[in-house]
C-alpha positions as CSV (number, residue, x, y, z in Angstrom):
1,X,91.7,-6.3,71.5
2,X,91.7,-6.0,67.9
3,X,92.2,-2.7,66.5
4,X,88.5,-2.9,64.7
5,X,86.9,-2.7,67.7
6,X,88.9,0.0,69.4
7,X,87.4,3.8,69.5
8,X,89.4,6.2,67.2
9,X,89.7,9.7,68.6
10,X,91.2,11.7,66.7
11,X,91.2,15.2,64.4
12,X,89.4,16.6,67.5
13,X,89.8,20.5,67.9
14,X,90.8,20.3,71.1
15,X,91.1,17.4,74.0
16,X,90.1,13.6,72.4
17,X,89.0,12.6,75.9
18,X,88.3,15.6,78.5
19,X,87.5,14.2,81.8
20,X,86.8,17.3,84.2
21,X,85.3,19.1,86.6
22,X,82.1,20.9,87.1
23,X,81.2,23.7,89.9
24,X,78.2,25.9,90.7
25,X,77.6,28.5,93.4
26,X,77.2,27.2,97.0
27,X,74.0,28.0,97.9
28,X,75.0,28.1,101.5
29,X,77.9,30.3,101.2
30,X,78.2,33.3,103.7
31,X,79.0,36.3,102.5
32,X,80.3,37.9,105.6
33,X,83.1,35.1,106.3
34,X,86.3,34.7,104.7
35,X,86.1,31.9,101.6
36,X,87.4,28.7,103.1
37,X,87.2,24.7,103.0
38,X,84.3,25.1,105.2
39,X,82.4,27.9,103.5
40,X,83.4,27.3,100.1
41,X,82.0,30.1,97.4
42,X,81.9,27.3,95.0
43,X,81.2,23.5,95.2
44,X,83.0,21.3,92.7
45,X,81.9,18.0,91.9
46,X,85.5,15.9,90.5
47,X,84.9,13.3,87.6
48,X,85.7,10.2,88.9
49,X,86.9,6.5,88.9
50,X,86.7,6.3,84.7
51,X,88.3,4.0,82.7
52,X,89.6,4.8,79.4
53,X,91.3,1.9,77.6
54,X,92.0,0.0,73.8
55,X,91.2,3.6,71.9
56,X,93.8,4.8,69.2
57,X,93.7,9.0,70.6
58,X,95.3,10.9,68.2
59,X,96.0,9.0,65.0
60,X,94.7,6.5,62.5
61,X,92.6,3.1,62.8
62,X,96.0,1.2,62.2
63,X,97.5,3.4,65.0
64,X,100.7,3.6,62.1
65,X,100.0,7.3,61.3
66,X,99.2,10.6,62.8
67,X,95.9,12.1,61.2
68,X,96.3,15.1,59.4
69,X,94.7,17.9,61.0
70,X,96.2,21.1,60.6
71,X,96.7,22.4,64.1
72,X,93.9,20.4,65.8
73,X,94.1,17.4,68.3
74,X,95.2,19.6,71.1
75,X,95.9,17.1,74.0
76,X,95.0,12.9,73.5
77,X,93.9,13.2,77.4
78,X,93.1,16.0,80.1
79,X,92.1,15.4,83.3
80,X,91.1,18.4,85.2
81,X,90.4,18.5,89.2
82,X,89.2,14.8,88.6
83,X,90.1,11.8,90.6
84,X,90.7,7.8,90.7
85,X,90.8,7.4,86.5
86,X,92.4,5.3,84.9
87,X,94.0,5.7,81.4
88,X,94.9,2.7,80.0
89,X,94.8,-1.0,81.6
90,X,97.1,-3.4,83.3
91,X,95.1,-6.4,80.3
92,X,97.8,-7.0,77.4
93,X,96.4,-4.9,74.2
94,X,94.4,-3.3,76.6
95,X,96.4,0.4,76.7
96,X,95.5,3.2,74.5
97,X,97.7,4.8,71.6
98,X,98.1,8.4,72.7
99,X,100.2,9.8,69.4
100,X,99.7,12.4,67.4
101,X,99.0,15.6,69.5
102,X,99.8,19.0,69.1
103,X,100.7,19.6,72.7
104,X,100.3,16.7,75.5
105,X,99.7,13.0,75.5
106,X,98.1,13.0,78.6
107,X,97.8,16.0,80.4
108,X,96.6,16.1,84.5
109,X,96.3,19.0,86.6
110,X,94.6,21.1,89.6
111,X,94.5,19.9,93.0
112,X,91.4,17.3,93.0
113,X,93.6,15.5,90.7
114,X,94.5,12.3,92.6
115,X,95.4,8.9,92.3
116,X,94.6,8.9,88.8
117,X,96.6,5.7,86.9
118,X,98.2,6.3,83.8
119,X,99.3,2.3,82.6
120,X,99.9,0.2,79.6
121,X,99.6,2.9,77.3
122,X,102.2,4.0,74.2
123,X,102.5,7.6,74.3
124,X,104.2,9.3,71.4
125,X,104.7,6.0,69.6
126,X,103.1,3.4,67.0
127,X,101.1,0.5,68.3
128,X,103.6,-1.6,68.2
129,X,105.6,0.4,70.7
130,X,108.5,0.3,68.4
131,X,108.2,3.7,65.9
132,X,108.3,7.4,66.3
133,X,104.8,9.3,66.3
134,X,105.0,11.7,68.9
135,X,103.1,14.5,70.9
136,X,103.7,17.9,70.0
137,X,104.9,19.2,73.5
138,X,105.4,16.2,76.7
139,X,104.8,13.1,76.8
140,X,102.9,13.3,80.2
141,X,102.7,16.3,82.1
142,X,101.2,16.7,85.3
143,X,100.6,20.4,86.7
144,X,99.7,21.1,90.6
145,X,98.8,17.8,91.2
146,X,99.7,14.8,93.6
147,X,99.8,11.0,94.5
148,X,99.4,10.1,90.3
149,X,100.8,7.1,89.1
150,X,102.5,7.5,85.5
151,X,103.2,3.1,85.3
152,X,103.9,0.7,88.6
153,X,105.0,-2.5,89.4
154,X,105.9,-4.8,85.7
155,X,105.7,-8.6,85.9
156,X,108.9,-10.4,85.5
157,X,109.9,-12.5,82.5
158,X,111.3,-16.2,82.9
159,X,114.6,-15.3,84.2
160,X,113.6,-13.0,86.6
161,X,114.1,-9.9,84.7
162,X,111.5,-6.9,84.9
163,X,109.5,-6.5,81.7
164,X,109.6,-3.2,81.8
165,X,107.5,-0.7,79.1
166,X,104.5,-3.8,79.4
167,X,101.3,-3.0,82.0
168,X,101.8,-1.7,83.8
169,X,104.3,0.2,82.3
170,X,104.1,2.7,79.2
171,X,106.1,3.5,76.5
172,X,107.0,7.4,76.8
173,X,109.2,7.9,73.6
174,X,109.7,10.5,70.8
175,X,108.2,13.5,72.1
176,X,108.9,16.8,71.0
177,X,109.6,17.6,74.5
178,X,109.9,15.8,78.1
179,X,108.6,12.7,77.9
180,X,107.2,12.9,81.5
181,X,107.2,16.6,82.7
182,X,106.2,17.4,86.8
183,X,105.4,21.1,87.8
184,X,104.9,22.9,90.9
185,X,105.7,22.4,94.2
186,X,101.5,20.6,94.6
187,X,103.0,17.9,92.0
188,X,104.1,16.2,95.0
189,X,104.0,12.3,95.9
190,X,103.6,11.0,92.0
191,X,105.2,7.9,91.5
192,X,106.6,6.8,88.0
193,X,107.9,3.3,87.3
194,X,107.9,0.3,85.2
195,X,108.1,3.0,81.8
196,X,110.3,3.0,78.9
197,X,111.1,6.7,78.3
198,X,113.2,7.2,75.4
199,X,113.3,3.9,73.6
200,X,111.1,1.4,71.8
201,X,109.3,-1.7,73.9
202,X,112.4,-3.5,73.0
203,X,114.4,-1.0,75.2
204,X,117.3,-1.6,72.7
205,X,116.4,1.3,70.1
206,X,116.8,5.3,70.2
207,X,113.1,6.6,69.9
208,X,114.4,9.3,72.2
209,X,111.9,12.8,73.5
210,X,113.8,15.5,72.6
211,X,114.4,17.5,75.6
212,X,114.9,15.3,79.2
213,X,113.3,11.9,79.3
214,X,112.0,13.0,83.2
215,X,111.5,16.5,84.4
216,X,110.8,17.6,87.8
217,X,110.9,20.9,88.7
218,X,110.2,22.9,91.8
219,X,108.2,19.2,92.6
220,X,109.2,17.8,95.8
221,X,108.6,14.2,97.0
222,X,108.1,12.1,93.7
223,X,109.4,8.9,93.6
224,X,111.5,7.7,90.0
225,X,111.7,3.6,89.9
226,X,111.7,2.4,93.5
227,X,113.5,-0.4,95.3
228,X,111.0,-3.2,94.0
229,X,112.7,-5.4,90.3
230,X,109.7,-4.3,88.3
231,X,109.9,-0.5,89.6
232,X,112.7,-0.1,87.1
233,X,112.3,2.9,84.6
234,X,114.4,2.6,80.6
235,X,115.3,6.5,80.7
236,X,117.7,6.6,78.0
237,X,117.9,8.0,74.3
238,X,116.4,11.0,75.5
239,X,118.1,14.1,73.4
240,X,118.6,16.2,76.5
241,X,118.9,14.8,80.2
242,X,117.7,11.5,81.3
243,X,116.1,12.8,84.2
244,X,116.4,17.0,85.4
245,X,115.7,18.0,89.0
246,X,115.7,21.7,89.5
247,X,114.1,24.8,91.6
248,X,114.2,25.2,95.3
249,X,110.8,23.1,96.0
250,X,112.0,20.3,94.0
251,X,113.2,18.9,97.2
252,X,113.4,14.7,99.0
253,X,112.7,13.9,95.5
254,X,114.2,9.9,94.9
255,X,115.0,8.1,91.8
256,X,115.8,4.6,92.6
257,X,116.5,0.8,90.5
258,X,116.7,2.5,86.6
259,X,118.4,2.0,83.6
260,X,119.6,5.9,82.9
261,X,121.6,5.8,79.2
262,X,121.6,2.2,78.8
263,X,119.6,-1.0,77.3
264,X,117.1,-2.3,79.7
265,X,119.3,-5.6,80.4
266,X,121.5,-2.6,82.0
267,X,124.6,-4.4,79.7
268,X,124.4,-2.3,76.3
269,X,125.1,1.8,75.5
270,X,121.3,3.4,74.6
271,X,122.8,6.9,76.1
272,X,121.2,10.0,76.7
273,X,122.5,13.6,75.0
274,X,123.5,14.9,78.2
275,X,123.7,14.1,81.6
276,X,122.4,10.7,83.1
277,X,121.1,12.9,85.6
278,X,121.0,16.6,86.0
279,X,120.4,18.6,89.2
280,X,119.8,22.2,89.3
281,X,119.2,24.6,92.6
282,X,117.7,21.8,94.2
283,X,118.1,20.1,97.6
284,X,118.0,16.9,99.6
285,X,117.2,14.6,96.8
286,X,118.5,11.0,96.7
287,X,119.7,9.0,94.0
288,X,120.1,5.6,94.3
289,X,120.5,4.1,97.8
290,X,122.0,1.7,100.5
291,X,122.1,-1.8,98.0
292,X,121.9,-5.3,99.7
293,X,124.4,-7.5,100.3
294,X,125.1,-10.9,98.2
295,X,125.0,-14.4,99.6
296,X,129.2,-13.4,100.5
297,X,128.5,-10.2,102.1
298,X,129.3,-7.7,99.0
299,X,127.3,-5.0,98.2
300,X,125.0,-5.7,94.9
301,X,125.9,-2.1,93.9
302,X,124.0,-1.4,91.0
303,X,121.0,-3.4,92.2
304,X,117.9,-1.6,93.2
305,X,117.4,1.0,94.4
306,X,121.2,1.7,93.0
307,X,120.8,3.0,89.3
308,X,123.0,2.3,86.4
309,X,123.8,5.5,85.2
310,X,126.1,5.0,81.9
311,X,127.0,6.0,78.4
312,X,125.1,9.4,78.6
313,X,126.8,12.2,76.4
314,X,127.6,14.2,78.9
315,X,127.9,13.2,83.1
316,X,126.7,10.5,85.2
317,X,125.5,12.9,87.3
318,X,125.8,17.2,87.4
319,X,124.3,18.6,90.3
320,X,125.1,22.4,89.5
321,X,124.8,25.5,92.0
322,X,125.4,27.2,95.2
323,X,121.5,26.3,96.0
324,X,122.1,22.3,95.4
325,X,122.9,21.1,98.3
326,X,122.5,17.9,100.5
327,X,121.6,15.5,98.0
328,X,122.6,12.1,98.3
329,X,124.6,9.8,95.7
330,X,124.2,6.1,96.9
331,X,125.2,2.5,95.6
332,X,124.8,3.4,91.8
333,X,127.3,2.1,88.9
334,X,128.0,5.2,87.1
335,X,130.4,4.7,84.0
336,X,130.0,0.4,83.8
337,X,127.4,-2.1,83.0
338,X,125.5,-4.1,85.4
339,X,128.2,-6.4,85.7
340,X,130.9,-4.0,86.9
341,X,132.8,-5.4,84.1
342,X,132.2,-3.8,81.1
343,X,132.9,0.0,79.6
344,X,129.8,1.9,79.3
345,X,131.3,5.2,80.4
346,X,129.8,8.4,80.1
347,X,131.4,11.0,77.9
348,X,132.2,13.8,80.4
349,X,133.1,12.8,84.4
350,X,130.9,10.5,86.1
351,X,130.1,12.7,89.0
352,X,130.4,16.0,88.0
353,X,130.1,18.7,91.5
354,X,129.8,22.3,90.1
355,X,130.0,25.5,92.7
356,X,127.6,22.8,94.9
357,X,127.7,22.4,98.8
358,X,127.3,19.4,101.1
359,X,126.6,16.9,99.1
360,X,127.2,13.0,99.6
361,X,128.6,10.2,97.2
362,X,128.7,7.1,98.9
363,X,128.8,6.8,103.0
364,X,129.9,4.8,105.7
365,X,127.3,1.6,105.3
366,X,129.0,-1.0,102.5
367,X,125.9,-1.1,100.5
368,X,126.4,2.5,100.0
369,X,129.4,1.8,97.6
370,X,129.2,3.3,94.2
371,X,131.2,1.9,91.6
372,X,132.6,5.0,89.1
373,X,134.4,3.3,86.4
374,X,134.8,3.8,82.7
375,X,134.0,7.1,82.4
376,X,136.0,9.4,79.9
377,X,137.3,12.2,82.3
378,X,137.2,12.1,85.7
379,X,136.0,9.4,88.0
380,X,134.1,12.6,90.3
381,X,135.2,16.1,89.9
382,X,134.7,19.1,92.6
C-alpha cells in the first residue's frame, strides 16, 4: 500500500480509532430478581469483526515523525467489550503504524473483548520497523480480557528460519513502558507470538521499551511463543526484564521457542537490562519444555519450545519469593547461543532461586536437558 493512500489518524484528543461498546436498559428486566446473565439490567451490543489496516495512527503521512500535539493522541487503538477485530493484516504493507501516543498503542479491555487479532503492525516504531517513535505508556496492553492474539504463526524464510516481526507478527519496540503489558486474572488465554519486542525488524538492533519487553501479572494461562518455528518471539533490548510474571493469579502461564536477550538467529548478544526472565510470587508457570530428539537421539535443547535465554544484564532466570513456587524450567540454553558453542552468558547466574520453593530445572525425560553455560557467576544458585 502506498503511504498516499493510507488514512492518517492523528492529533486526535483522545483514541485515533475507538471501537466499543454500546448498552441501553433491558426493557425486560425484573426488578424483583437478583441481576444475572439471564435477567440482565443492561443489554450490550459488542462492536464486532472490524478491520483496521494500512493507516499511519499517531504520526505523520511519512510515518517518520510523531505529530506535535501537546498532550493529545491519547491511545492509537481502544477496543472496549468488542469482539473478533482485527488490527492490522496478515498482507505485506498491509499493518498500521501505531506511534506516537501519549499512553497505549493499542489498548483492549472488558470481558466481551475476545479473539480480537492484533498483526502485522509497528507499534512504537517508524514505518520502516527500524527507528524509535514510541507510545507514551505500553506498547499493547490488554486489561480483563481473554483469548486475544497479540501476532501468530510467521512464514519461514528460505532456510527454514522464522521471519519473525513480518505478519503476522509486529514490531513492539521503544515504548516508554512494557511493550506488551497483560492485567488481571480475566486476561487469561491470550496468545503472543511471531513479535519483535525490543528490537528493530532486523532483530539485530537495540530499539528497546523501557520497562519489561512482556508483562503478565496476576494473568494466568497466556501462552508466550509456542512449540510451532514461527511462534518464536525477539524479546530482547528491553531496558528492564525480557518478560516479568508476577501475583498469585499469574498462574500455568508458558513461554515457549523465544529468543530472550539475543539476535533473532539466536547466535548474537541483543541483551535485556535485567533478567531474561523474571518471576515474582507466582506459581506453576513453565518455561521452556521437553525438546525433541535429533536424528542420533540427543535432545535439540534449545529448540522449540526450549528458549534461548542469554546475554541479559542480569539472570537467565530469577524466580523470587516464598509465594513462587512450582514452576517449571525445561530444555532451555541459558548462558550460550543456539549452537551450544558459543559465550552469550548473562551477567549475573543463569538460574537465579531466591527464598523460592519447589521448583524444577530440568527432569528425568532427556529432552528436558537445559544447557547452563557461559554465564558470569553461577551456573544455578539456591
Amino acid at each position: 500500500n502506498s503511504s498516499a493512500l493510507r488514512n492518517v489518524i492523528s492529533a486526535n484528543v483522545d483514541e485515533g480509532i475507538l471501537i466499543g461498546s454500546s448498552s441501553w436498559l433491558n426493557p425486560d428486566f425484573d426488578e424483583n430478581e437478583e441481576e444475572s446473565e439471564t435477567n440482565p439490567e443492561f443489554i450490550v451490543s459488542p462492536a464486532s469483526h472490524n478491520r483496521v489496516e494500512a493507516n499511519f495512527i499517531g504520526t505523520t503521512r511519512s510515518g517518520d515523525a510523531r505529530v506535535t500535539a501537546g498532550e493529545e493522541q491519547y491511545d492509537g487503538v481502544r477496543i472496549s467489550d468488542s469482539n473478533d477485530n482485527t488490527i492490522g493484516s496478515t498482507l505485506p504493507a498491509a499493518g498500521n503504524v501505531i506511534s506516537g501516543h501519549v499512553r497505549y498503542g493499542v489498548y483492549i479491555e472488558n470481558g466481551l473483548s475476545t479473539k480480537n487479532r492484533v498483526i502485522g503492525n509497528a507499534i512504537g516504531t517508524t514505518s520502516d520497523r527500524l527507528n524509535s517513535l514510541g507510545n507514551g505508556f505500553t506498547g499493547v496492553f490488554i486489561t480483563a480480557a481473554s483469548e486475544n492474539w497479540i501476532g501468530g504463526i510467521t512464514p519461514l524464510d528460505a532456510d527454514g528460519r522464522p521471519m519473525t516481526g513480518t505478519a503476522p507478527g509486529n514490531v513492539i519496540s521503544s515504548n516508554d513502558g512494557d511493550g506488551i503489558y497483560i492485567s488481571g486474572k480475566d486476561s487469561t488465554k491470550n496468545v503472543v507470538q511471531g513479535n519483535v519486542i525490543g528490537a528493530d525488524v532486523t532483530q539485530t538492533k537495540d530499539l528497546g521499551n523501557t520497562s519489561d519487553g512482556i508483562h503478565l501479572e496476576n494473568a494466568p494461562e497466556n501462552t508466550v511463543g509456542g512449540p510451532e518455528l514461527g511462534a518464536r518471539n525477539v524479546i530482547s533490548g528491553n531496558e528492564k526484564n525480557g518478560i516479568r510474571i508476577e501475583g498469585a493469579d499469574a498462574k500455568n502461564n508458558e513461554v515457549q521457542g523465544n529468543a530472550i536477550g539475543t539476535t533473532g538467529d539466536l547466535l548474537g548478544p541483543l541483551g535485556n537490562g535485567e533478567n531474561g526472565v523474571k518471576i515474582v510470587a507466582a506459581i506453576e508457570n513453565r518455561i521452556g519444555g521437553i525438546t525433541p530428539l535429533d536424528a542420533s537421539g540427543r535432545p535439540k535443547t534449545g529448540a522449540a519450545p526450549g528458549n534461548v535465554i542469554s546475554s541479559n544484564g542480569m539472570n537467565g532466570i530469577h524466580i523470587l519469593g516464598k509465594d513462587s513456587t512450582k514452576n517449571i524450567i525445561r530444555g532451555n540454553v541459558i548462558g550460550a547461543d543456539i549452537t551450544q558453542t558459543e559465550d552469550l552468558g548473562n551477567t549475573s547466574d543463569g538460574i537465579h532461586l531466591e527464598s523460592t520453593p519447589e521448583n524444577t530445572i530440568g527432569g528425568s525425560e532427556l529432552g528436558a536437558r537445559n544447557v547452563i553455560s557461559g554465564n558470569n557467576k553461577n551456573g544455578i544458585r539456591i
